[in-house]
N, CA, C and O atoms as a GROMACS GRO file, in nm:
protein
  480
    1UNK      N    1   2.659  -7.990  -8.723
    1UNK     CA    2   2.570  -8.042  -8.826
    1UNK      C    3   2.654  -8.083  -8.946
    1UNK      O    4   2.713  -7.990  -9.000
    2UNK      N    5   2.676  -8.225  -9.008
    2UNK     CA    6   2.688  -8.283  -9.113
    2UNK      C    7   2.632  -8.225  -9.227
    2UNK      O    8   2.705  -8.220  -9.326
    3UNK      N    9   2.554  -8.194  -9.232
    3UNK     CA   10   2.506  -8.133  -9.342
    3UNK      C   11   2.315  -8.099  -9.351
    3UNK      O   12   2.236  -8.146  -9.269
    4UNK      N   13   2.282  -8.021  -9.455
    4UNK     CA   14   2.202  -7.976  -9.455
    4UNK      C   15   2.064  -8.017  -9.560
    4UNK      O   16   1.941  -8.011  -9.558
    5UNK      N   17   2.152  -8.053  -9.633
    5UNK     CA   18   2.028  -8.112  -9.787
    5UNK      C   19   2.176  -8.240  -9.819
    5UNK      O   20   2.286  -8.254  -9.767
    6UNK      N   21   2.090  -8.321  -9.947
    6UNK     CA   22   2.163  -8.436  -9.939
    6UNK      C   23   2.231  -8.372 -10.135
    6UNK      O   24   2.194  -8.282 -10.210
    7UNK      N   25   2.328  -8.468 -10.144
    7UNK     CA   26   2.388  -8.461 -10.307
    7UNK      C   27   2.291  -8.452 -10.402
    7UNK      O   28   2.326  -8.412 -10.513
    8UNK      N   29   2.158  -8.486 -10.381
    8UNK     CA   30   2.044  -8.545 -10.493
    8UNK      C   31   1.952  -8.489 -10.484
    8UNK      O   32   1.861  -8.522 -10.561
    9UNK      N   33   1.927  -8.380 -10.390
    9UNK     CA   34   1.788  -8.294 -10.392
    9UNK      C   35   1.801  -8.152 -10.457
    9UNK      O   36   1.707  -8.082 -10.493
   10UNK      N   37   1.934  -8.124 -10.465
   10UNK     CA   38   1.898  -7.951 -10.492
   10UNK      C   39   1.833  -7.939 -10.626
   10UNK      O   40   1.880  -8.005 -10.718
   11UNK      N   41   1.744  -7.871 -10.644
   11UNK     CA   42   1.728  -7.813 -10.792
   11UNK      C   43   1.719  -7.664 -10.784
   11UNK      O   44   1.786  -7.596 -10.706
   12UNK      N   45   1.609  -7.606 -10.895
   12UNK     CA   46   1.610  -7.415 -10.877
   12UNK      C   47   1.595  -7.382 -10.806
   12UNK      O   48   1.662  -7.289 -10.762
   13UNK      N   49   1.457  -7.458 -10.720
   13UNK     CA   50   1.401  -7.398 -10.617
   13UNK      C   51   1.490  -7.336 -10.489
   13UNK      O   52   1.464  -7.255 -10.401
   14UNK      N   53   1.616  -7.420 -10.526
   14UNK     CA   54   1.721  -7.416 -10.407
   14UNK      C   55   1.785  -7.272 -10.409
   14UNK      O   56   1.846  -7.219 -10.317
   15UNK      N   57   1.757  -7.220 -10.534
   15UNK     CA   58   1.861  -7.089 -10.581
   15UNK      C   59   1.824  -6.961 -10.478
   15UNK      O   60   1.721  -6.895 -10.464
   16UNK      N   61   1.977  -6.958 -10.403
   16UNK     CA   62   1.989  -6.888 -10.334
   16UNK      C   63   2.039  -6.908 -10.196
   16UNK      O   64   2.111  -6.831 -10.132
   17UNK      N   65   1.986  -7.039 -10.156
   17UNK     CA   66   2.025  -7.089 -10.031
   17UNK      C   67   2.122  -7.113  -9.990
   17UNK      O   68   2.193  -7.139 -10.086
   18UNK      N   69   2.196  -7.127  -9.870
   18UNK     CA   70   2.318  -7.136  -9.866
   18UNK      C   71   2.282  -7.301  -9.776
   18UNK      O   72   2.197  -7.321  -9.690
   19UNK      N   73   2.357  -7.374  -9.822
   19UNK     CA   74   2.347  -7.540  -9.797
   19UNK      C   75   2.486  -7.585  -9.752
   19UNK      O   76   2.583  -7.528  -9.802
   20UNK      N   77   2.502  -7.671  -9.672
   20UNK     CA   78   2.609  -7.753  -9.639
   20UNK      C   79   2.590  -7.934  -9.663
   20UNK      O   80   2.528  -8.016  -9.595
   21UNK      N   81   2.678  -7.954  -9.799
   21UNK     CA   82   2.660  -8.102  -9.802
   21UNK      C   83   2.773  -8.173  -9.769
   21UNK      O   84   2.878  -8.116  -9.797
   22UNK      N   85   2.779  -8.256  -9.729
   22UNK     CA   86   2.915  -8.398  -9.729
   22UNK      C   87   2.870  -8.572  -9.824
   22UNK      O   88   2.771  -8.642  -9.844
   23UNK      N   89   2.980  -8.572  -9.849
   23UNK     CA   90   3.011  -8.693  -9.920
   23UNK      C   91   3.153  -8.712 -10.000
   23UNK      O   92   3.258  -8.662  -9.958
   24UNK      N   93   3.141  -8.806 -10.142
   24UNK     CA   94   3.282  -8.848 -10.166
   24UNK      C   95   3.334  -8.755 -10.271
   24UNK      O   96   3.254  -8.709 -10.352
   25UNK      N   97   3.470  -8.721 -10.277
   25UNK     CA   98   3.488  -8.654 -10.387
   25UNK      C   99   3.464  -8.719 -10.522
   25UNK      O  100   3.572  -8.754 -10.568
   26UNK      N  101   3.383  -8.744 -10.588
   26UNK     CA  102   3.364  -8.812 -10.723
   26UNK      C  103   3.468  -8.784 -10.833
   26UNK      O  104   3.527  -8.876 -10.890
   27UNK      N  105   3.486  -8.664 -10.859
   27UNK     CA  106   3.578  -8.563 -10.954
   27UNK      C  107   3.630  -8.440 -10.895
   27UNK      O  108   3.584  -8.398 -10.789
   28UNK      N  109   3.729  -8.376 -10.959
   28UNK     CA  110   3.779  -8.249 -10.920
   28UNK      C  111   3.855  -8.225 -11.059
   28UNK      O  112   3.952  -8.295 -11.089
   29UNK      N  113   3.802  -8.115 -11.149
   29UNK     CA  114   3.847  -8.074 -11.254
   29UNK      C  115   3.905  -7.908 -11.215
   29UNK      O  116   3.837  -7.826 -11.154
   30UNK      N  117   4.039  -7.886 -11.265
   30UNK     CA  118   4.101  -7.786 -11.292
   30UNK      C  119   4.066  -7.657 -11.394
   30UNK      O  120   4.156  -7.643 -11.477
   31UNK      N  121   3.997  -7.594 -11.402
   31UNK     CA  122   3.996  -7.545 -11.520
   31UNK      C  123   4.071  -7.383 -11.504
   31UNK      O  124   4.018  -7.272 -11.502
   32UNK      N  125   4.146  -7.405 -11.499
   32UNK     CA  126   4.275  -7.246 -11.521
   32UNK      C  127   4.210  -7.168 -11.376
   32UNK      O  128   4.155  -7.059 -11.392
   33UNK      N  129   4.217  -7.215 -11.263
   33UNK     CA  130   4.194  -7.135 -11.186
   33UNK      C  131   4.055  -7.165 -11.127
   33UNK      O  132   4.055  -7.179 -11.005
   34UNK      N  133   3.953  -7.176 -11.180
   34UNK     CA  134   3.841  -7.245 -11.119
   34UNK      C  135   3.839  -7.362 -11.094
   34UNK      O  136   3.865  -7.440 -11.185
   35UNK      N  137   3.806  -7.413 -10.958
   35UNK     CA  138   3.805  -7.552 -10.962
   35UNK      C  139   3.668  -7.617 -10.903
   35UNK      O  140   3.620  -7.600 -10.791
   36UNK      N  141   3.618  -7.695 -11.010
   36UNK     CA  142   3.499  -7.810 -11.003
   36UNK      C  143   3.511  -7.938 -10.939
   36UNK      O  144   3.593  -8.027 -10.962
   37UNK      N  145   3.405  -7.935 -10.842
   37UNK     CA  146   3.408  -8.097 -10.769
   37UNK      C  147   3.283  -8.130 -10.751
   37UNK      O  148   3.207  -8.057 -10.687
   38UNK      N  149   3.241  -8.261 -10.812
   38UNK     CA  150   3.188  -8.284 -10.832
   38UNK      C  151   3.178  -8.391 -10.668
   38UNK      O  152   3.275  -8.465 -10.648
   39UNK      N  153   3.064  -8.392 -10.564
   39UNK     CA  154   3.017  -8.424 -10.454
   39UNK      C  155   2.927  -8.524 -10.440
   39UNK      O  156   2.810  -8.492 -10.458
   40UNK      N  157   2.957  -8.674 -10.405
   40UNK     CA  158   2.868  -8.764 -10.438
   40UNK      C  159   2.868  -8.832 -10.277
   40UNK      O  160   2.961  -8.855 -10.200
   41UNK      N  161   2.654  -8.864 -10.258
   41UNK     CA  162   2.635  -8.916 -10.168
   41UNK      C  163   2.564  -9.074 -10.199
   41UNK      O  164   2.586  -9.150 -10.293
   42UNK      N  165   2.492  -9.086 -10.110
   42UNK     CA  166   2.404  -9.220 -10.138
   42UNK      C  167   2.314  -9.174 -10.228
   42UNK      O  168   2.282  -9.260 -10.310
   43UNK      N  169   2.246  -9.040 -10.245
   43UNK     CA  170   2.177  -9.008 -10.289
   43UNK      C  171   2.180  -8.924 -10.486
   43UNK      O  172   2.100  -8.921 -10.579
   44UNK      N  173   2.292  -8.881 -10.468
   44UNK     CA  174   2.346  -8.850 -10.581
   44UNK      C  175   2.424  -8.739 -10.608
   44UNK      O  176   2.482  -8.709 -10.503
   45UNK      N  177   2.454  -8.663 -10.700
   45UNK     CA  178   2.612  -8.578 -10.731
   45UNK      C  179   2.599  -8.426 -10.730
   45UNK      O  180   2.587  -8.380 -10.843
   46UNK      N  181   2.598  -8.357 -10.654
   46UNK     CA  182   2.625  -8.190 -10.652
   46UNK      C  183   2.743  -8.144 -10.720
   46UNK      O  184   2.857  -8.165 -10.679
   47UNK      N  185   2.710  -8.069 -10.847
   47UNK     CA  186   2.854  -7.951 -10.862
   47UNK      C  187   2.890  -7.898 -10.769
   47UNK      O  188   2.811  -7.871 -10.679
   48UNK      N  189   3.027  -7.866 -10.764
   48UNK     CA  190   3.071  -7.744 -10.644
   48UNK      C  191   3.201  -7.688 -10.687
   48UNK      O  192   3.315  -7.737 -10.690
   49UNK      N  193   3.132  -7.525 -10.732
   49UNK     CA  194   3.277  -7.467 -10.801
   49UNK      C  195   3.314  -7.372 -10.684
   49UNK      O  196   3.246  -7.302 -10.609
   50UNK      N  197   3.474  -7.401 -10.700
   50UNK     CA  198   3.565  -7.277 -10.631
   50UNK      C  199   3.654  -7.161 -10.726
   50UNK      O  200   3.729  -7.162 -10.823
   51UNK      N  201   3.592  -7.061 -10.626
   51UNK     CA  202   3.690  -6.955 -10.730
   51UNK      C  203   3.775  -6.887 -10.626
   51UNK      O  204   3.744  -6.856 -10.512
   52UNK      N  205   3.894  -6.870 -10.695
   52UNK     CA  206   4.022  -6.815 -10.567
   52UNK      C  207   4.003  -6.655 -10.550
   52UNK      O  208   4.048  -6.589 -10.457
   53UNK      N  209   3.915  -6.602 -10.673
   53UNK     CA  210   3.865  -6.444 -10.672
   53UNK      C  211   3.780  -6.422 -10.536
   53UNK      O  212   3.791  -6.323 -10.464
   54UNK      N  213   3.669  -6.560 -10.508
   54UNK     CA  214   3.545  -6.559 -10.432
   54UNK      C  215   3.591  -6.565 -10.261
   54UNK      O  216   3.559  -6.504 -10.158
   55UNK      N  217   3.684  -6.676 -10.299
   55UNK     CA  218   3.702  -6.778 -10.165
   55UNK      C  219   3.835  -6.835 -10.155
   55UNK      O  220   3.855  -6.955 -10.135
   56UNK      N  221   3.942  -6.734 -10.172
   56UNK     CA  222   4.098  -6.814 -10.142
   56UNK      C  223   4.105  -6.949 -10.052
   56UNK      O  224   4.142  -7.057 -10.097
   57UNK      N  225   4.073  -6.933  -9.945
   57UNK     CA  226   4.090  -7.040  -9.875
   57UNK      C  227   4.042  -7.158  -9.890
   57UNK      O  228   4.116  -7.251  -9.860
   58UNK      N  229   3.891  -7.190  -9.947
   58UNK     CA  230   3.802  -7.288  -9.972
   58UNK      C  231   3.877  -7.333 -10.072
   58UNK      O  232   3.908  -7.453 -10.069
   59UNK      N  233   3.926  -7.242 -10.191
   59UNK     CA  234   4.000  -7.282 -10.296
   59UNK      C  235   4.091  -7.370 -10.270
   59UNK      O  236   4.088  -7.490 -10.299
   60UNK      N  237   4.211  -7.286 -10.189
   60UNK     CA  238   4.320  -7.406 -10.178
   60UNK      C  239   4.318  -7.528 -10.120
   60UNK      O  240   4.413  -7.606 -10.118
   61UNK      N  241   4.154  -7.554 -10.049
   61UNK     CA  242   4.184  -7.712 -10.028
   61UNK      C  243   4.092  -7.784 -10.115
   61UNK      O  244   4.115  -7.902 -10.141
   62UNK      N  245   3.992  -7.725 -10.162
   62UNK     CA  246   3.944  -7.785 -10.307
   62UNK      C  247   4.084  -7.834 -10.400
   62UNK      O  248   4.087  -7.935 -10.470
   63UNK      N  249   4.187  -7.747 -10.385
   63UNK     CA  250   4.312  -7.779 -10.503
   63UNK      C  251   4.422  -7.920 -10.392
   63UNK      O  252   4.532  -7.970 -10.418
   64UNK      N  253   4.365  -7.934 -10.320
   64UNK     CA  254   4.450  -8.074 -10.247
   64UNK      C  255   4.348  -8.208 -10.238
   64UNK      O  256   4.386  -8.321 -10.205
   65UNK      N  257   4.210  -8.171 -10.275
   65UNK     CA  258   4.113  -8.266 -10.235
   65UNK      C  259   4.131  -8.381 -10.367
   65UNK      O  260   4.157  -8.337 -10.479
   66UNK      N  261   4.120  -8.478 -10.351
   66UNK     CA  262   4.146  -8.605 -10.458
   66UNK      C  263   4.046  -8.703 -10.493
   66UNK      O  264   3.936  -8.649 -10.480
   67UNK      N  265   4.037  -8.792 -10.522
   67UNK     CA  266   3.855  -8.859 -10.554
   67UNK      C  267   3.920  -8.975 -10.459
   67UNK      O  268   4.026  -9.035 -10.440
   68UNK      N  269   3.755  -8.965 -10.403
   68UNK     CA  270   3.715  -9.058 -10.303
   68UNK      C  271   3.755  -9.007 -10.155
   68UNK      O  272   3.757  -9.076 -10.053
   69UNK      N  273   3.784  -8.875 -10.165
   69UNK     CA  274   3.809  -8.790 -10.041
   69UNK      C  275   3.704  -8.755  -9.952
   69UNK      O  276   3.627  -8.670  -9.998
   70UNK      N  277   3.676  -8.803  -9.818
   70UNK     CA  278   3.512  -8.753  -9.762
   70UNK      C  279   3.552  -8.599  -9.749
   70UNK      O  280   3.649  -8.547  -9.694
   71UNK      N  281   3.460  -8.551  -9.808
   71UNK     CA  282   3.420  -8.372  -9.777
   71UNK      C  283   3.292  -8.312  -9.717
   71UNK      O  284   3.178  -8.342  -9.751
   72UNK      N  285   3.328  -8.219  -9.620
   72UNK     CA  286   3.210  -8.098  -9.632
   72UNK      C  287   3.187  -7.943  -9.675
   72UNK      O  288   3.256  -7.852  -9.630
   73UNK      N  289   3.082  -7.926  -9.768
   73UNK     CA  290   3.130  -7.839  -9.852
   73UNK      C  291   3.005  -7.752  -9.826
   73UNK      O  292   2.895  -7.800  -9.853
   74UNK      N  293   3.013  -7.611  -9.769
   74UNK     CA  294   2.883  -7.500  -9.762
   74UNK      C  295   2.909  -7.409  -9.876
   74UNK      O  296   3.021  -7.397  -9.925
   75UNK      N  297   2.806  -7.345  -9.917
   75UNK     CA  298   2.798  -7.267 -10.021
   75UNK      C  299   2.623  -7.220 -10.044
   75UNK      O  300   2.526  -7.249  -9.974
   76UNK      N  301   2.632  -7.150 -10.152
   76UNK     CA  302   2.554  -7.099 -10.216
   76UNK      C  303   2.487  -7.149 -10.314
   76UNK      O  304   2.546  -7.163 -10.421
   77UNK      N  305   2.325  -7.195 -10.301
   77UNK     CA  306   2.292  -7.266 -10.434
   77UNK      C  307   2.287  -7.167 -10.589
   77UNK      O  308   2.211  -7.070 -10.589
   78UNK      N  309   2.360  -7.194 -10.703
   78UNK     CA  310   2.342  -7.086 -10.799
   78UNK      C  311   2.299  -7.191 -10.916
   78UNK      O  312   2.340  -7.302 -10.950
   79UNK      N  313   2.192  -7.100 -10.965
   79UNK     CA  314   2.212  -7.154 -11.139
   79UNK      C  315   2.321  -7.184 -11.239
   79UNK      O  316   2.387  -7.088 -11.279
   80UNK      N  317   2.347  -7.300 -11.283
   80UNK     CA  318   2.426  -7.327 -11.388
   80UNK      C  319   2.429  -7.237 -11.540
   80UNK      O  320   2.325  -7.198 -11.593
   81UNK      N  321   2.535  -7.219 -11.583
   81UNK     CA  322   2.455  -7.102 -11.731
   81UNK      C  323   2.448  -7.230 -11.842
   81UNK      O  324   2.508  -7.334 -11.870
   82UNK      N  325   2.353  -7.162 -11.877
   82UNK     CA  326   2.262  -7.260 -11.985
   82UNK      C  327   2.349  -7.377 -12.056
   82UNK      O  328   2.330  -7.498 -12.048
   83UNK      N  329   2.440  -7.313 -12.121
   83UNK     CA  330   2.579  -7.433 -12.171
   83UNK      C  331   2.638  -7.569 -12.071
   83UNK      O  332   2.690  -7.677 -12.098
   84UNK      N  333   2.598  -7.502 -11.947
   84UNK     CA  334   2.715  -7.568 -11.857
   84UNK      C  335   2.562  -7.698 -11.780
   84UNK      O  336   2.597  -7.768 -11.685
   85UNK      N  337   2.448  -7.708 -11.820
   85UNK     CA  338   2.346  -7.773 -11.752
   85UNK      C  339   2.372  -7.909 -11.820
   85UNK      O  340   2.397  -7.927 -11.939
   86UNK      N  341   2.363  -7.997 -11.725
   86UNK     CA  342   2.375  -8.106 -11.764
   86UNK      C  343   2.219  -8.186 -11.720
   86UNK      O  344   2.184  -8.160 -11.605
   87UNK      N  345   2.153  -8.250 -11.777
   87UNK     CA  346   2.045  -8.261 -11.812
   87UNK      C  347   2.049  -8.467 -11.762
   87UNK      O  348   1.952  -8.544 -11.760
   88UNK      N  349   2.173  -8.493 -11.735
   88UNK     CA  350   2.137  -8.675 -11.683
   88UNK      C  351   2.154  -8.648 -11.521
   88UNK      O  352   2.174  -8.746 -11.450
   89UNK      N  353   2.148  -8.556 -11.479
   89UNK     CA  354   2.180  -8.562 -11.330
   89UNK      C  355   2.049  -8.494 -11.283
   89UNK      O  356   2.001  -8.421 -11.370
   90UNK      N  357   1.968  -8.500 -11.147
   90UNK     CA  358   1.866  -8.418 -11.133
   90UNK      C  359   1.911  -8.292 -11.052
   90UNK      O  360   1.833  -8.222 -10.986
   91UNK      N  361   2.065  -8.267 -11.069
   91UNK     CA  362   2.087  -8.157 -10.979
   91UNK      C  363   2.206  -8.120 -11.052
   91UNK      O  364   2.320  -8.087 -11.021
   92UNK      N  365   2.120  -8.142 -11.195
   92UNK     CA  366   2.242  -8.027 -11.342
   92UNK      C  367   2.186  -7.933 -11.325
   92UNK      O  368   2.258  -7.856 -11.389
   93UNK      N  369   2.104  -7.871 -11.285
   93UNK     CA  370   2.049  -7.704 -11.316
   93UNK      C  371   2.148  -7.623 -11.234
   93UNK      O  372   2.178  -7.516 -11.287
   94UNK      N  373   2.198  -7.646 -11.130
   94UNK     CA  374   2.248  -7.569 -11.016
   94UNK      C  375   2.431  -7.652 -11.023
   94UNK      O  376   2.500  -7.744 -11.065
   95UNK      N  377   2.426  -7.518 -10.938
   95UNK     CA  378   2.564  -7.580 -10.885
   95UNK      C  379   2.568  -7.486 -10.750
   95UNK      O  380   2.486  -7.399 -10.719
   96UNK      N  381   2.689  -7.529 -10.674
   96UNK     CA  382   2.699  -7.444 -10.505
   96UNK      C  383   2.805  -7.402 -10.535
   96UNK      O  384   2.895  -7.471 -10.581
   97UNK      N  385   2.813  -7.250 -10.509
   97UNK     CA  386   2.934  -7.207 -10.531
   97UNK      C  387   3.017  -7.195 -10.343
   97UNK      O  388   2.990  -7.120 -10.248
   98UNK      N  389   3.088  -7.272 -10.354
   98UNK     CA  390   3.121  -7.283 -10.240
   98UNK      C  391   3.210  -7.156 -10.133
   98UNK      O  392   3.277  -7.068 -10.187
   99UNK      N  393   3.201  -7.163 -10.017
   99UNK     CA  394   3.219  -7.111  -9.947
   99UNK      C  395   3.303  -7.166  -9.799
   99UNK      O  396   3.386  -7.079  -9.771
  100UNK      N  397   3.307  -7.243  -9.731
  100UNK     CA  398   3.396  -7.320  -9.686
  100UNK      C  399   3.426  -7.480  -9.737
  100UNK      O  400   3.338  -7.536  -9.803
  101UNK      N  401   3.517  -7.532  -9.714
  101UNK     CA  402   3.561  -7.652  -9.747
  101UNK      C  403   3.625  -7.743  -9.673
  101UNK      O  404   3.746  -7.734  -9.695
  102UNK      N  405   3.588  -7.862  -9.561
  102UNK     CA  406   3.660  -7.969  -9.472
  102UNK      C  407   3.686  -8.063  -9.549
  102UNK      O  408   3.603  -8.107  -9.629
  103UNK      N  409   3.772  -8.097  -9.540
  103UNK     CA  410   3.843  -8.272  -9.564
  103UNK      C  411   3.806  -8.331  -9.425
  103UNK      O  412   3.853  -8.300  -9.316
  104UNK      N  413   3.709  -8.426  -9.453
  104UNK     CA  414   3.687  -8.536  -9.332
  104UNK      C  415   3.771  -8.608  -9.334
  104UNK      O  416   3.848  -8.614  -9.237
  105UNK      N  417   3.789  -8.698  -9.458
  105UNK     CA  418   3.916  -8.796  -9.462
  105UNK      C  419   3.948  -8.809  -9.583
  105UNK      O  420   3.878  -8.788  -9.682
  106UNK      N  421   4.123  -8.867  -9.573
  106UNK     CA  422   4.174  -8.865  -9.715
  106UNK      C  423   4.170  -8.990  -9.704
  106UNK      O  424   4.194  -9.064  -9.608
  107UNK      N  425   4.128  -9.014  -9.840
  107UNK     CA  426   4.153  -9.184  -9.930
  107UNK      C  427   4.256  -9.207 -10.004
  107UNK      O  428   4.284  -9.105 -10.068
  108UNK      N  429   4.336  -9.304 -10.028
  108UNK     CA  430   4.462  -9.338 -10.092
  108UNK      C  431   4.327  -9.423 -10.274
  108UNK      O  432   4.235  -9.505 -10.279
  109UNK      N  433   4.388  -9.350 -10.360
  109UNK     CA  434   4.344  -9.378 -10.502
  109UNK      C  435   4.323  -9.560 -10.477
  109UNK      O  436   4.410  -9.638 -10.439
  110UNK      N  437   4.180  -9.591 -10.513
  110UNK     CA  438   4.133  -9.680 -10.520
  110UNK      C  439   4.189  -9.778 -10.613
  110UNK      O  440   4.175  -9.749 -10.732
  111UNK      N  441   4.265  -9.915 -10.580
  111UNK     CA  442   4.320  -9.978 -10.726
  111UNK      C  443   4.218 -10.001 -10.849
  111UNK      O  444   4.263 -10.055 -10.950
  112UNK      N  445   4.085  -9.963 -10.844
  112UNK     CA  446   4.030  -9.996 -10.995
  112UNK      C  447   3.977  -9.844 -10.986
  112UNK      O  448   4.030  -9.763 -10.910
  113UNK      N  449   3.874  -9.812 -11.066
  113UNK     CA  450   3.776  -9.716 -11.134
  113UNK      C  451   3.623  -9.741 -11.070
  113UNK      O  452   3.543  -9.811 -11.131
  114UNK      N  453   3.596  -9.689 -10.963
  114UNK     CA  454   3.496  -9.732 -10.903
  114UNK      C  455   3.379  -9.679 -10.935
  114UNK      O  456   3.280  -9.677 -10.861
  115UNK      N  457   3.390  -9.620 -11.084
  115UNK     CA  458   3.277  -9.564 -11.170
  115UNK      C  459   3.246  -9.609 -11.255
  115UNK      O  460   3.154  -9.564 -11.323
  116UNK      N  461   3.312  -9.718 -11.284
  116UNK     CA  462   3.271  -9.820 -11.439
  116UNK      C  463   3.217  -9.920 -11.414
  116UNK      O  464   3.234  -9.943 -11.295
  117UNK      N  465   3.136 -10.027 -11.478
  117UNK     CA  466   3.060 -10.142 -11.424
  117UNK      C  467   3.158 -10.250 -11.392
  117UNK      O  468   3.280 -10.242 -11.408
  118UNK      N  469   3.088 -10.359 -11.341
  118UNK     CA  470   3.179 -10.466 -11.357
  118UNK      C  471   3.218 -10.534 -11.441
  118UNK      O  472   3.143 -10.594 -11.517
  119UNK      N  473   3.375 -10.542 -11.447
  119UNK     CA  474   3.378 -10.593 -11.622
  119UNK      C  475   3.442 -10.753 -11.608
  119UNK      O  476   3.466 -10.840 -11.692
  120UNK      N  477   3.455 -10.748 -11.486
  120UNK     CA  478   3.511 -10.926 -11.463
  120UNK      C  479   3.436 -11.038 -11.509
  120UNK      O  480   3.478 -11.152 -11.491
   0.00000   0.00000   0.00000
């Protein structure tokens, strides 16, 4: 199974579930040991934090994964803490704290920014 719910559906109701999504790596932020990736489908963008306390292994390939990398990522749906909700996405309340992590395929860095409009 590919996956289980899509990038764009989870909200509270989800809290608790354990879900498996795939899609592109959008982002992957470092933050001293936790690492955030942000999971984008046709449908739209899942948080997905790794912690090396939680999940050594999931961790270290969250720490090789690069944007525009296809992934599949299972985890745990959890509430975001109140600071950390981002309110333009419909799946800022939550985040998956992950639990395994595949690299489907690696992408070589796209020559433009395939997040900005067209500016030609």
């Amino acid at each position: 199974m590919l996956r289980t719910h899509t990038c764009g559906e989870l909200i509270l109701k989800d809290i608790d579930k354990t879900v498996t999504l795939a899609g592109w790596v959008n982002s992957r932020r470092d933050h001293g040991g936790l690492i955030f990736i942000d999971l984008r489908d046709r449908y739209g963008i899942t948080q997905c934090t790794f912690d090396p306390q939680k999940n050594d292994s999931a961790w270290k390939i969250a720490e090789t994964a690069r944007g525009e990398y296809v992934a599949q990522i299972t985890g745990k749906v959890s509430a975001r803490p109140n600071e950390m909700i981002n309110k333009n996405i419909k799946t800022g309340e939550i985040e998956v704290t992950a639990e395994t992590m595949i690299i489907l395929t690696k992408s070589k860095t796209p020559p433009f920014d395939l997040h900005k409009g067209d500016e030609t």
